[in-house]
C-alpha distance (Angstrom), angle and dihedral (degrees) to the residues before:
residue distance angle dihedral
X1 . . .
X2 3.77 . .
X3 3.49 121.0 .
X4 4.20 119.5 -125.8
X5 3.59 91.9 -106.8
X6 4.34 91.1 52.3
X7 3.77 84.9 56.8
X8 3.57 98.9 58.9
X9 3.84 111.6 106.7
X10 3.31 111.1 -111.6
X11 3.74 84.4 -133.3
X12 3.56 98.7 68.3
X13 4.05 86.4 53.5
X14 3.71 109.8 118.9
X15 4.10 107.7 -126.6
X16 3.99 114.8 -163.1
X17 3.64 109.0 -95.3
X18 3.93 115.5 -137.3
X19 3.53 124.0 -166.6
X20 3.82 129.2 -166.6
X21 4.23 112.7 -165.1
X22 3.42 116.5 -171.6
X23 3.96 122.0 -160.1
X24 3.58 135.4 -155.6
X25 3.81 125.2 -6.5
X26 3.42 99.3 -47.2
X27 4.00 101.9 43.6
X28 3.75 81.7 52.3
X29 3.87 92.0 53.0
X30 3.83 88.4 51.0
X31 3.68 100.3 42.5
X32 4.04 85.2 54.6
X33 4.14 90.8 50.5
X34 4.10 83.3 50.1
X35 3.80 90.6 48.9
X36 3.60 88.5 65.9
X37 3.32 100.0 60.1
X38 3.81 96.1 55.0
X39 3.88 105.7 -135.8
X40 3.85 107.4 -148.1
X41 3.75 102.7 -123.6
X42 3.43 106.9 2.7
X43 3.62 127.2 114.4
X44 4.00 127.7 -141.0
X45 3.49 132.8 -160.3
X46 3.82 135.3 169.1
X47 3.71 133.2 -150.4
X48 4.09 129.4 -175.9
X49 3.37 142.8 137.4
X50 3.72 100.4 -114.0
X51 3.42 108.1 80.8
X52 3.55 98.4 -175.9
X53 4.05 85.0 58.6
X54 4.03 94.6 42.1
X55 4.19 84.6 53.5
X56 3.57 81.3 66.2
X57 3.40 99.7 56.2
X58 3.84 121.7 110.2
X59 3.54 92.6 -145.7
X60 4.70 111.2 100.9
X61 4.33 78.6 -147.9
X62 3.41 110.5 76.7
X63 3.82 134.3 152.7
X64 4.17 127.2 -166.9
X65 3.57 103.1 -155.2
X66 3.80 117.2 -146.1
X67 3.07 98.1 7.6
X68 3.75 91.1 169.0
X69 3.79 95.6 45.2
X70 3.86 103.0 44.1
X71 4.29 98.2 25.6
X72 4.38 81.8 -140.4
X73 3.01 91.8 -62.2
X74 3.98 102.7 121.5
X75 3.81 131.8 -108.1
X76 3.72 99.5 -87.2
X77 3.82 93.5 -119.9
X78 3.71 84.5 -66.4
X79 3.69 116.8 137.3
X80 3.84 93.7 -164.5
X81 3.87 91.7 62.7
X82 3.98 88.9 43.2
X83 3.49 87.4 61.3
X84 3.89 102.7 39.7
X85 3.68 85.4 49.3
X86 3.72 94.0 57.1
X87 3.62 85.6 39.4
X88 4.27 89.5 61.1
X89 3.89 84.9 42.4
X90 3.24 94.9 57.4
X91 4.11 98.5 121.3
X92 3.36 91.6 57.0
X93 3.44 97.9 45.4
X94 3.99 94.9 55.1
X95 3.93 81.3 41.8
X96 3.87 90.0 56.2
X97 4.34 97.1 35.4
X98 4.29 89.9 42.0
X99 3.86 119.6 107.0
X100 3.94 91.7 13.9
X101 3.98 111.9 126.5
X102 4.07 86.7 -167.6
X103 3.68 120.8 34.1
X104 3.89 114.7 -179.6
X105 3.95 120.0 -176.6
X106 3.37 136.5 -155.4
X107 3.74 141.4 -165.6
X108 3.38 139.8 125.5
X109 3.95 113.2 -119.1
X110 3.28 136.5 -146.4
X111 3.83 96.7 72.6
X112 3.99 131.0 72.8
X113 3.57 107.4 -78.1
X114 3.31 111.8 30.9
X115 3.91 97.5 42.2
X116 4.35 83.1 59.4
X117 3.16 112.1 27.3
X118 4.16 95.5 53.6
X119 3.40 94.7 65.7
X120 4.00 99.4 55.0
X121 3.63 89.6 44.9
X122 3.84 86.9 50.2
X123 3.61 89.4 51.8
X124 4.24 97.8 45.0
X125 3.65 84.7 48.8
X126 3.92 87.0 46.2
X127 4.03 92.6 50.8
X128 3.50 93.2 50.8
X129 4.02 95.3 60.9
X130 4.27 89.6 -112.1
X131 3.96 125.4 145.8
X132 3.61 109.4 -118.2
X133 3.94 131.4 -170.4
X134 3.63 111.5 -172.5
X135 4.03 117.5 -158.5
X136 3.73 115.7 -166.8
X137 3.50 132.9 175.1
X138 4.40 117.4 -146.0
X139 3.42 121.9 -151.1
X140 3.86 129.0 -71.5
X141 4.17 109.9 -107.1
X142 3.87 91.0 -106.0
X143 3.88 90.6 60.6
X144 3.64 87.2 75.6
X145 3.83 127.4 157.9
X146 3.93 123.9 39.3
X147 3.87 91.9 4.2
X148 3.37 95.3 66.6
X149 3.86 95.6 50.4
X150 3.20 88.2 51.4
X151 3.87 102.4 51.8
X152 4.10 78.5 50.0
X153 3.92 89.5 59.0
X154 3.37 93.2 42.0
X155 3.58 93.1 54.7
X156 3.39 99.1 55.9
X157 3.67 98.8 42.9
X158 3.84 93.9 51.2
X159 4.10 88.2 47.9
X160 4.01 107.1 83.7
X161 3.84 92.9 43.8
X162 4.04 100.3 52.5
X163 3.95 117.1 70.4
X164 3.63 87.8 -147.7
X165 4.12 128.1 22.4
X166 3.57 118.9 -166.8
X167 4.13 114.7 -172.1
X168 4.00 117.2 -172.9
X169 3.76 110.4 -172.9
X170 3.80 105.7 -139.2
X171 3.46 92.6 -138.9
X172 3.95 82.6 72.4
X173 3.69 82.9 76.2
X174 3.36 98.7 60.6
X175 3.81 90.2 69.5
X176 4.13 96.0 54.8
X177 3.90 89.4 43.1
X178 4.02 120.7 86.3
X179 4.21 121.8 -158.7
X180 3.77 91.8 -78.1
X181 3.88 98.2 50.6
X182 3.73 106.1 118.1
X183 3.99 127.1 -143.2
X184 3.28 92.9 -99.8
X185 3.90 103.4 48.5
X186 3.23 89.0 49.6
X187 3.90 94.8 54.0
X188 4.13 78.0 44.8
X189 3.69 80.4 64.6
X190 3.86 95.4 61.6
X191 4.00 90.8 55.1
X192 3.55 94.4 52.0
X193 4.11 85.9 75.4
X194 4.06 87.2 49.6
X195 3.43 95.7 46.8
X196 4.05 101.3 47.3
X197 3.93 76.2 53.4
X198 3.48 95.4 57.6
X199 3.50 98.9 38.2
X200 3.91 86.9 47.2
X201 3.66 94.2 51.3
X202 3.88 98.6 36.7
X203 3.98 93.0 57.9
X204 3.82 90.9 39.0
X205 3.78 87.9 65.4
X206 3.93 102.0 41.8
X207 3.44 112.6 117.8
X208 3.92 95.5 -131.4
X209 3.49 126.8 98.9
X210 3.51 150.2 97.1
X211 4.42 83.8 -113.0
X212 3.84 107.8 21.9
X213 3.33 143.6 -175.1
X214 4.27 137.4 -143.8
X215 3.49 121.4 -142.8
X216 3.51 83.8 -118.5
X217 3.36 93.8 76.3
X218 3.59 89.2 49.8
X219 3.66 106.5 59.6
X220 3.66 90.2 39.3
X221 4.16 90.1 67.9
X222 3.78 90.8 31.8
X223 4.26 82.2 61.3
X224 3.89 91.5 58.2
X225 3.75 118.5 107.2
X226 3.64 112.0 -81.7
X227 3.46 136.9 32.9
X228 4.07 140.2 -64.1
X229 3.62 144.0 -113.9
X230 3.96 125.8 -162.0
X231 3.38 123.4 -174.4
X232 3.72 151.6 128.1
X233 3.84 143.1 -144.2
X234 3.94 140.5 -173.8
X235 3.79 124.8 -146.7
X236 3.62 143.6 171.7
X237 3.67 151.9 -160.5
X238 3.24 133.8 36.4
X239 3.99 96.5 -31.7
X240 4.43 92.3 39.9
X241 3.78 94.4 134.1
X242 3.85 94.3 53.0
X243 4.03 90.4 42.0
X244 3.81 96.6 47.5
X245 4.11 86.7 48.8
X246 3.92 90.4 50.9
X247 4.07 92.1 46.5
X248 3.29 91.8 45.7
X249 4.00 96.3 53.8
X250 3.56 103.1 33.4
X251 3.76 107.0 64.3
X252 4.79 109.5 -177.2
X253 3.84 86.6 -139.4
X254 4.35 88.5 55.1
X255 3.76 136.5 64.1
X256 3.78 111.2 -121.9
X257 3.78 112.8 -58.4
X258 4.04 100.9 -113.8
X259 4.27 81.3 -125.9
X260 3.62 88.6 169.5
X261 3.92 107.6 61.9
X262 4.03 82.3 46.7
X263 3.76 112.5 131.5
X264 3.42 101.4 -162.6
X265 4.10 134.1 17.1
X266 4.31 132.0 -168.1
X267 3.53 112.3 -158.3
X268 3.56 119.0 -166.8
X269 4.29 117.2 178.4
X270 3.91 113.4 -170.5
X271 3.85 122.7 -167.8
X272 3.92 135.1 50.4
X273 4.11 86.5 -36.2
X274 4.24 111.3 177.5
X275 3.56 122.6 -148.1
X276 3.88 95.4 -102.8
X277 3.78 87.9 55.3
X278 3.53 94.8 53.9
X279 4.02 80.2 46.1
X280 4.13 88.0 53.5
X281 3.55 90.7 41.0
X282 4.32 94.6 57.5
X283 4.04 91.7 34.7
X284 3.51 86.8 46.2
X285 4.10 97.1 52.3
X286 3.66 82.9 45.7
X287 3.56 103.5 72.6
X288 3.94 88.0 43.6
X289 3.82 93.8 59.5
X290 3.86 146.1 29.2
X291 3.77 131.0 -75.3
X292 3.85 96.0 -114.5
X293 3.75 96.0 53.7
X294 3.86 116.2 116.9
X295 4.14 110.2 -129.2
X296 3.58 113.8 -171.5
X297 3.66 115.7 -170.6
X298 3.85 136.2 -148.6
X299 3.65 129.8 -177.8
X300 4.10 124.7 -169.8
X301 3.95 123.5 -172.1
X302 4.29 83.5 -157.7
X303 4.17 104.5 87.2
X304 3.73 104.6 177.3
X305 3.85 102.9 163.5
X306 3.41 98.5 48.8
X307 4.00 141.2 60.8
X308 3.70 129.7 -110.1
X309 3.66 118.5 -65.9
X310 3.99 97.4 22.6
X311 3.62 142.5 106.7
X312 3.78 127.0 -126.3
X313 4.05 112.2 -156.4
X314 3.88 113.1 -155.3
X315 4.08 112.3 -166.5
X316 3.84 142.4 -170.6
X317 3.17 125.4 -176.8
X318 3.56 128.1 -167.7
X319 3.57 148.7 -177.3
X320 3.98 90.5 21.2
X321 3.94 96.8 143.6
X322 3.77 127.3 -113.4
X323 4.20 123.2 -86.5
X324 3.73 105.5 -125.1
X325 3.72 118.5 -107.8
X326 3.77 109.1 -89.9
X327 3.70 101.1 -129.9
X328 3.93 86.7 -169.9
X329 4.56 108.9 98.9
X330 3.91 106.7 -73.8
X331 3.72 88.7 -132.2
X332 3.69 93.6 74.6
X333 3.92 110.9 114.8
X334 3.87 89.0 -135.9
X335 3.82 87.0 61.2
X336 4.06 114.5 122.6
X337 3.28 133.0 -153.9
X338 3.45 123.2 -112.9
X339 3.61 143.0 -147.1
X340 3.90 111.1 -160.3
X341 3.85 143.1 169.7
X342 3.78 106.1 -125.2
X343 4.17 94.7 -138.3
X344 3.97 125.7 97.5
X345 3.84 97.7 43.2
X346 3.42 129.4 115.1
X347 3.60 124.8 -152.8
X348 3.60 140.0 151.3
X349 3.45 111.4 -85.7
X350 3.99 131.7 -179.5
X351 3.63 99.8 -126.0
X352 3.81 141.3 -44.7
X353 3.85 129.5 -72.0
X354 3.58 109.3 -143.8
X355 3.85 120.3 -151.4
X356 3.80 112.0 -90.4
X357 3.40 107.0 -120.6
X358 4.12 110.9 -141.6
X359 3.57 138.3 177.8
X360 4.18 131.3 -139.5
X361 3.93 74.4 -98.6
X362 4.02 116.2 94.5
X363 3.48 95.0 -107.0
X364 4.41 114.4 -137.8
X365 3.62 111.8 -117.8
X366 4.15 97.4 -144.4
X367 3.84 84.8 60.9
X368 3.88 96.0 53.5
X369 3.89 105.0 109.3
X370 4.16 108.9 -121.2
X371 4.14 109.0 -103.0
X372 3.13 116.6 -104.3
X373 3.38 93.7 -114.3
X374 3.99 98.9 59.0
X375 3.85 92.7 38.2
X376 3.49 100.5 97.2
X377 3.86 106.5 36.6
X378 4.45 88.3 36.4
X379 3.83 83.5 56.1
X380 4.00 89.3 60.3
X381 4.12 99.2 30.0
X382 4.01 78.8 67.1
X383 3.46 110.8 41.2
């Protein structure tokens, strides 16, 4: 006889629900390269201020920002009027960011846009109690001059309202790119870290599996101190465990993840995986970190990504500390990226963003009262 919980539809299950935002001109352009690759599950929507550039978008979610203040017609490279204009759009921005339980955002700063309107989505995101990994891309060396103070300043506003803050210097591109590499390759480049992280986490938290693991268990070692890594990595041969662990945690556009100070660790192997590779897997991820980390291990027959006879490696790592903001200019070449939890800095900030207190009911956006923090200037953006 089946039990009550066998005859639940599988329907009425509720599946995580992942959303990737990108901002500005360049989170658009990236959301668009990650439309074509048609992520099972996982939702895409685009905001900007150019609504002649968002039409473009491939994406059906799409969100002009101030429309009042900038008539579509883009920020003007000015970070101020990226943010105000996210600050007017703020309905539709808690509209678009509600219900997620993982909110990743992209832009690349530096720019208008981007630079302001990631930090108020970071902080609607933050009010409503959801996880949010910000990726953002800072300005190549010969984009010298304001840009660069301004990818600074974005940077440290966006910082104490994402739980993890990932910063690739584009300049770090340069390096994997040969004479014949185009702009837009290059910038292709950049998504590759976003994607292995949503490809890590999205088959992390898929039910299936013959050793699986909830999205529970996700968020609660993505809430530890520090910050997090996602990734993933394929190998082969005889030594295809080992490989897909190193691909998977050493990414060309990072510095080496700091594996060992890691509090906490999700391991997810895909493929025909034996016992004594599982074995050499956990042994393996021993040596590379401490004895009080907590690894939690999954293990799926299904091995979509990769061809017959390999291993695909899916990794989280958490609690592995946040690399202090540089206060030297971004545009150096010697500039790292970083991977940082966006708690214990104080900055100068406009006003507070209260938690938005919803019901099981779909709440009406026109009826949310304005944060306190966009009261005052929203007031005078629509007058």
């Amino acid at each position: 006889m089946k039990t009550r919980d066998q005859l639940v539809s599988t329907s009425s299950v509720k599946k995580p629900r992942i959303k990737v935002l990108g901002l500005g001109g360049g989170g658009c352009n990236t959301i668009n390269r990650l439309s074509l690759l048609g992520f099972e599950g996982i939702l895409l929507a685009a905001a900007n201020t150019d609504a002649q550039t968002l039409a473009a978008s491939r994406v059906e979610e799409k969100i002009t920002l101030g429309s009042s203040l900038t008539r579509g017609l883009g920020s003007g490279g000015d970070p101020v009027i990226g943010r105000r204009a996210a600050e007017e759009s703020y309905r539709e921005l808690i509209s678009c960011i509600k219900g997620s339980d993982l909110l990743f955002l992209t832009a690349g700063i530096g720019g208008g846009t981007g630079s302001g309107a990631i930090e108020i989505a970071a902080r609607i995101a933050r009010s409503l109690d959801i996880m949010t990994i910000a990726v953002v891309t800072l300005p190549f060396s010969f984009e010298s001059g304001s840009r660069s103070f301004h990818a600074m300043e974005a940077v440290a506003h966006l910082r104490p309202f994402a739980d993890t803050l990932v910063t690739i210097p584009n300049d770090r591109l340069l390096s994997l790119a040969d004479n014949h590499t185009s702009l837009s390759a290059a910038f292709s480049l950049a998504d590759d870290l976003l994607i292995k992280s949503i490809q890590g986490l999205s088959s992390i938290i898929r039910s299936e599996g013959i050793l699986s693991v909830d999205i529970s268990h996700v968020l609660r070692l993505m809430r530890q101190e520090g910050g997090s890594y996602i990734s993933s990595g394929i190998g082969s041969g005889e030594n295809r465990v080992i490989e897909a662990l190193d691909r998977a945690l050493r990414h060309p556009l990072l510095e080496e993840i700091p594996v060992a100070s890691a509090a906490g660790m999700i391991v997810k192997l895909a493929g025909q995986v034996s016992v004594m590779e599982i074995q050499t897997a956990l042994e393996y991820l021993k040596t590379q970190t401490s004895e009080e980390i907590e690894i939690i291990t999954a293990v799926s027959e299904n091995n979509l990504l990769a061809a017959e006879g390999q291993i695909q490696a899916m990794v989280m790592v958490t609690g592995i500390g946040g690399v202090g903001l540089m206060e030297s200019n971004f545009s150096s070449s010697s500039a790292s990226s970083m991977i940082e939890k966006s708690e214990d800095v104080a900055i100068p900030v406009s006003g507070t963003f209260p938690k938005v207190g919803y019901t099981n009911a779909e709440p009406n956006p026109d009826n949310l009262e304005v944060p306190a923090f966009i009261r005052n200037s929203y007031n005078r953006l629509t007058v």
